[in-house]
TIVO-2410 file (N, C-alpha, C; in nm, 3 decimals):
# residues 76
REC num residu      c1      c2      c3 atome chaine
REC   1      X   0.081  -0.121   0.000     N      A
REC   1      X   0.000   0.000   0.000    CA      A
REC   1      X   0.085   0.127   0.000     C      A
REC   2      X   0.227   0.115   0.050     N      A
REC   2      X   0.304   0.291   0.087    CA      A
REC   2      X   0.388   0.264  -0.041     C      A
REC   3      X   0.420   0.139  -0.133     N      A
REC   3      X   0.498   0.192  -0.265    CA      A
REC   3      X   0.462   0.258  -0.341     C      A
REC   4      X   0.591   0.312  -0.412     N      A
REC   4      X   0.578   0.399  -0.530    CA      A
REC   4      X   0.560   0.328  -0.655     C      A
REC   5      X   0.476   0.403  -0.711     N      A
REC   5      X   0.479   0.385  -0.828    CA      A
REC   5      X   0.498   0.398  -0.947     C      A
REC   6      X   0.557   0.350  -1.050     N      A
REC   6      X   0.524   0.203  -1.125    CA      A
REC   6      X   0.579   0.130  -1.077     C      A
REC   7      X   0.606   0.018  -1.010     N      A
REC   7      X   0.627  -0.141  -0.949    CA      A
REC   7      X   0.693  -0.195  -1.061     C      A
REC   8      X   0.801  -0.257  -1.047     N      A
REC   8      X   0.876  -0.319  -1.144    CA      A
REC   8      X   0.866  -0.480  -1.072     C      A
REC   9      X   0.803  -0.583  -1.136     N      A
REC   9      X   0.765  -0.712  -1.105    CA      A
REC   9      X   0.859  -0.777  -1.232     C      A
REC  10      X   0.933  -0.907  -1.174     N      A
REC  10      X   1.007  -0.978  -1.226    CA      A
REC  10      X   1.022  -1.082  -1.202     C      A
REC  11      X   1.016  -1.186  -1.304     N      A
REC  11      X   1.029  -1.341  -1.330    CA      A
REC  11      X   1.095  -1.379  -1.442     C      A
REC  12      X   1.139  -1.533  -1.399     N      A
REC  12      X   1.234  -1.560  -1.515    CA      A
REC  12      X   1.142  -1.550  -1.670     C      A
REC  13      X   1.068  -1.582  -1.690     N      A
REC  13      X   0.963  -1.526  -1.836    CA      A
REC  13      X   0.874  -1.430  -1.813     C      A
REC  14      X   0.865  -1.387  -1.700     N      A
REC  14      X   0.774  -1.279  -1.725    CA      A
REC  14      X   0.610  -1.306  -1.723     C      A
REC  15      X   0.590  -1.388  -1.695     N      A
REC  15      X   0.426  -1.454  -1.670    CA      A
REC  15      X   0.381  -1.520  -1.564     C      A
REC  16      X   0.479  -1.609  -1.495     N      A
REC  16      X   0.435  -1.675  -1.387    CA      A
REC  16      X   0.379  -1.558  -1.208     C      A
REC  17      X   0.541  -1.589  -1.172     N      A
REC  17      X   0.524  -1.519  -1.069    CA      A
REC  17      X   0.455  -1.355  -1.042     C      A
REC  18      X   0.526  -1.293  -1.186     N      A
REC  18      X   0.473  -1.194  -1.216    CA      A
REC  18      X   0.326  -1.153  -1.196     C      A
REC  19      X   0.252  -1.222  -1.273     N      A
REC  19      X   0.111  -1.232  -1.333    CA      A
REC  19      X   0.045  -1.264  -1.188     C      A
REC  20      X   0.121  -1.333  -1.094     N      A
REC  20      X   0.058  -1.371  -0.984    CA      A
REC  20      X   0.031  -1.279  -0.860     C      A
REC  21      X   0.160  -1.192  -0.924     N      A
REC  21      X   0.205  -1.067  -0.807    CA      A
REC  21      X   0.105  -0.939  -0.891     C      A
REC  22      X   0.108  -0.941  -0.987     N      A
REC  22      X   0.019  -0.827  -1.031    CA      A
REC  22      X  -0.122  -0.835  -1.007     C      A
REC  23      X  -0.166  -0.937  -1.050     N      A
REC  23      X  -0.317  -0.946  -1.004    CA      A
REC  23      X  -0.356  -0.949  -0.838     C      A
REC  24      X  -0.293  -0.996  -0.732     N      A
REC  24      X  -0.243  -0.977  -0.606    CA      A
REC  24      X  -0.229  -0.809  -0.560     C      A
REC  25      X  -0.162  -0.703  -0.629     N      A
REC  25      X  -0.194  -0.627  -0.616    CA      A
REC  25      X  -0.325  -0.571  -0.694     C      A
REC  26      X  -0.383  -0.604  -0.786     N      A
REC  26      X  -0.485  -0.522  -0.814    CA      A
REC  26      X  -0.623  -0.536  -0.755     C      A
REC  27      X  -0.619  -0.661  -0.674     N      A
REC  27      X  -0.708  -0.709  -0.601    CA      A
REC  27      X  -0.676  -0.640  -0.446     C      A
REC  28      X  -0.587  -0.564  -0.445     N      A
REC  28      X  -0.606  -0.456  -0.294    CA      A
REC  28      X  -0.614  -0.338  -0.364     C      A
REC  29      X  -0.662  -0.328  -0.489     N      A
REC  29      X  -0.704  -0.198  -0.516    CA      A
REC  29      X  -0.826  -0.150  -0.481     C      A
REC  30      X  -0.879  -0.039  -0.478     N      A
REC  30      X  -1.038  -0.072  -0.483    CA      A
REC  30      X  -1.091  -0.065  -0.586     C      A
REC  31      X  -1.209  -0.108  -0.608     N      A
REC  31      X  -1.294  -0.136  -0.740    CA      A
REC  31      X  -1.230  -0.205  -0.861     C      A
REC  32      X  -1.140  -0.318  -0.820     N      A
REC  32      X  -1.098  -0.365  -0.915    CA      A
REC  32      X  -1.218  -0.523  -0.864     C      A
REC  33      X  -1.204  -0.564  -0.981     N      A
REC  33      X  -1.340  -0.689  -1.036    CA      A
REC  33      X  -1.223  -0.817  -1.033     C      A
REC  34      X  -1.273  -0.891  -0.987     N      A
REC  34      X  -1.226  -1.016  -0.953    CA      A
REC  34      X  -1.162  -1.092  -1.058     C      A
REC  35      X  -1.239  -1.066  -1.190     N      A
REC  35      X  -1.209  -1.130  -1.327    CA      A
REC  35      X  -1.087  -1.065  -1.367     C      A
REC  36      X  -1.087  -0.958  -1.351     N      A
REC  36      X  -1.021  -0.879  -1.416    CA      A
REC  36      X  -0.845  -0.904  -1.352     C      A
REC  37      X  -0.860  -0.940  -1.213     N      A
REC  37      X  -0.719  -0.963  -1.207    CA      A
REC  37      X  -0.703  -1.044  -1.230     C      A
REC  38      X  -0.755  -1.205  -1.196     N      A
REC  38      X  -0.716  -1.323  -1.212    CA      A
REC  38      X  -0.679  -1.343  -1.367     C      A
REC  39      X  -0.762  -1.244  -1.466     N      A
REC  39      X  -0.719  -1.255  -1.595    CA      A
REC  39      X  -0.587  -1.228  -1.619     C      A
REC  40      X  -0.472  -1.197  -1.500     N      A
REC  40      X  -0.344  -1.108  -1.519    CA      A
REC  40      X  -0.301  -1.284  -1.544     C      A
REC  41      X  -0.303  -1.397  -1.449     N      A
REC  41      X  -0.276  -1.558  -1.490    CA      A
REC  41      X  -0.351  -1.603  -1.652     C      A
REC  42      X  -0.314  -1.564  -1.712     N      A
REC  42      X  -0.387  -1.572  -1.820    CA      A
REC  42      X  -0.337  -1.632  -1.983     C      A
REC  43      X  -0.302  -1.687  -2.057     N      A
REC  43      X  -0.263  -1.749  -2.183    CA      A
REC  43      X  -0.215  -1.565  -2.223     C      A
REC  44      X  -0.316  -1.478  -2.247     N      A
REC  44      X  -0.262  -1.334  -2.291    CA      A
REC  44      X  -0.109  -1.284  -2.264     C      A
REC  45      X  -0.118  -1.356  -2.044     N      A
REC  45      X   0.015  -1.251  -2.050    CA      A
REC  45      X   0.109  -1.404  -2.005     C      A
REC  46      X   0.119  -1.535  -2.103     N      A
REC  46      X   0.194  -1.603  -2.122    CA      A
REC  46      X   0.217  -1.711  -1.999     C      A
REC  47      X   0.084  -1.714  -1.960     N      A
REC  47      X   0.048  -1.791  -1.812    CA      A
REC  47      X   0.029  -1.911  -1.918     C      A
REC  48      X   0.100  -2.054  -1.864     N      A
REC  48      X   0.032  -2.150  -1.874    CA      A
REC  48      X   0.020  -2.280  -1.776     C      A
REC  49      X  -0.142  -2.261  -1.797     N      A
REC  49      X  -0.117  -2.356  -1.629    CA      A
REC  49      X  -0.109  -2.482  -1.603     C      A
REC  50      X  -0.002  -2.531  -1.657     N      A
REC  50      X   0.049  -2.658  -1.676    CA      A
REC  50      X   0.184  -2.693  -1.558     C      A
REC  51      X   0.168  -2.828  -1.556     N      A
REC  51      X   0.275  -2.831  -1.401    CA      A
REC  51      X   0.292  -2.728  -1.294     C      A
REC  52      X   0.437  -2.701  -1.221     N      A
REC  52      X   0.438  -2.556  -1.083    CA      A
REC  52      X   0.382  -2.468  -1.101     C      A
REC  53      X   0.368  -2.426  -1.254     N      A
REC  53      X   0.272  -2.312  -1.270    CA      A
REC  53      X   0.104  -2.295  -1.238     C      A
REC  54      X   0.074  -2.450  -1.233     N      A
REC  54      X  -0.018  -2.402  -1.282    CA      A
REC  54      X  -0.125  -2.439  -1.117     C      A
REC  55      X  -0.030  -2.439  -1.003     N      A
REC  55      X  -0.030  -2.407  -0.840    CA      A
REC  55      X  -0.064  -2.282  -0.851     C      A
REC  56      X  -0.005  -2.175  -0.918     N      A
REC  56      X  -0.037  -2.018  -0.818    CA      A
REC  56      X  -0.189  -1.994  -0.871     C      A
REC  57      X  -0.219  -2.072  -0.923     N      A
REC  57      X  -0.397  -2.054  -0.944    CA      A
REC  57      X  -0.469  -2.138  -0.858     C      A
REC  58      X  -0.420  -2.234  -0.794     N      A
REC  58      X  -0.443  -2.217  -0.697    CA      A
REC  58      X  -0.534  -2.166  -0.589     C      A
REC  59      X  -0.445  -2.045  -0.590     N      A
REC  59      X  -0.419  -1.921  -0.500    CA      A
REC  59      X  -0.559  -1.871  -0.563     C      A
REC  60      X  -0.574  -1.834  -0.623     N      A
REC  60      X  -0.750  -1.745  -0.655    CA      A
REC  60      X  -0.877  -1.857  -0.665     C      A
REC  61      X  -0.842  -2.023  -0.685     N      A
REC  61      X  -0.954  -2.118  -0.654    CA      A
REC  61      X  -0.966  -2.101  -0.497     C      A
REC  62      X  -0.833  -2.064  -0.426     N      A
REC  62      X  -0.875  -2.073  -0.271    CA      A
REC  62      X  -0.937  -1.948  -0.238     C      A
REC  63      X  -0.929  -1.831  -0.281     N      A
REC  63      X  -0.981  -1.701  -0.271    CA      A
REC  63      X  -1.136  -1.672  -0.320     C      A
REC  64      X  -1.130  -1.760  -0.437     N      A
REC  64      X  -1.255  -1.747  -0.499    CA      A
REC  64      X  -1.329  -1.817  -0.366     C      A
REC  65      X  -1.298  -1.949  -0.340     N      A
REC  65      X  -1.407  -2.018  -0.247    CA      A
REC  65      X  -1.428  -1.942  -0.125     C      A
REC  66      X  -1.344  -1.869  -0.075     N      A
REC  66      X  -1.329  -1.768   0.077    CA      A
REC  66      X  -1.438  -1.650   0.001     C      A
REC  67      X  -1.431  -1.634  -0.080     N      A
REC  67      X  -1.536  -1.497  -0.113    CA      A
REC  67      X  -1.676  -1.569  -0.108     C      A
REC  68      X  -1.668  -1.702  -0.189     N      A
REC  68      X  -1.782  -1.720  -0.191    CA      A
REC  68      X  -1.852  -1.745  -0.031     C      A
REC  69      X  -1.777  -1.813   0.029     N      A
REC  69      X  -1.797  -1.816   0.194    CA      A
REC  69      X  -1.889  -1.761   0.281     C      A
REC  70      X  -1.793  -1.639   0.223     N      A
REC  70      X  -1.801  -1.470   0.333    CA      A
REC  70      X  -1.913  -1.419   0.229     C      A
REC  71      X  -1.962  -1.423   0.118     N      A
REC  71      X  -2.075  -1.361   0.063    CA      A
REC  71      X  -2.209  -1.446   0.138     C      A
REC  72      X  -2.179  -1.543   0.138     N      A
REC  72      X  -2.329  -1.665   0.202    CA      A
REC  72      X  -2.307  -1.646   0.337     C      A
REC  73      X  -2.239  -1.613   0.416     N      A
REC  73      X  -2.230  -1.552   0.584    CA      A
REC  73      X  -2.294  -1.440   0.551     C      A
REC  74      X  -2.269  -1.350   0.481     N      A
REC  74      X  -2.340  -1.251   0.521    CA      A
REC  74      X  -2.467  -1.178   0.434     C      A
REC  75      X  -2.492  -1.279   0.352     N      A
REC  75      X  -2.615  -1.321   0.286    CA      A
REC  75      X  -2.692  -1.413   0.306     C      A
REC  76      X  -2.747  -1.434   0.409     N      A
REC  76      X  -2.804  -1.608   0.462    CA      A
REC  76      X  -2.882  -1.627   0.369     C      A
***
């Protein structure tokens, strides 16, 4: 939240970790849409989620299910 910006994000190709760390931040942005970051893991920006890679997705199947969670808690 206190960096400057533009953020210089780096991986050995440029898609994995990257893509994982960018959408990660745009999801503590506000009004950013859920699709819209997870689309940063994406074939576009050279995500493919095949073998170790294809773990940091993971990371938004476990997020997705915690949203869905916390929306039905507080939507009975």
């Amino acid at each position: 939240d206190r960096a400057e910006y533009p953020i210089l994000l780096h991986c050995q190709r440029g898609a994995d970790r990257t893509g994982l760390v960018a959408a990660a931040i745009m999801l503590l942005q506000d009004g950013t849409d859920y699709a819209d970051a997870r689309h940063y893991l994406s074939w576009r920006y050279g995500h493919v989620e095949l073998g170790r890679p294809a773990r940091m997705c993971q990371f938004f199947d476990l997020y997705e299910a915690w949203l869905a969670e916390e929306a039905a808690l507080l939507n009975p």
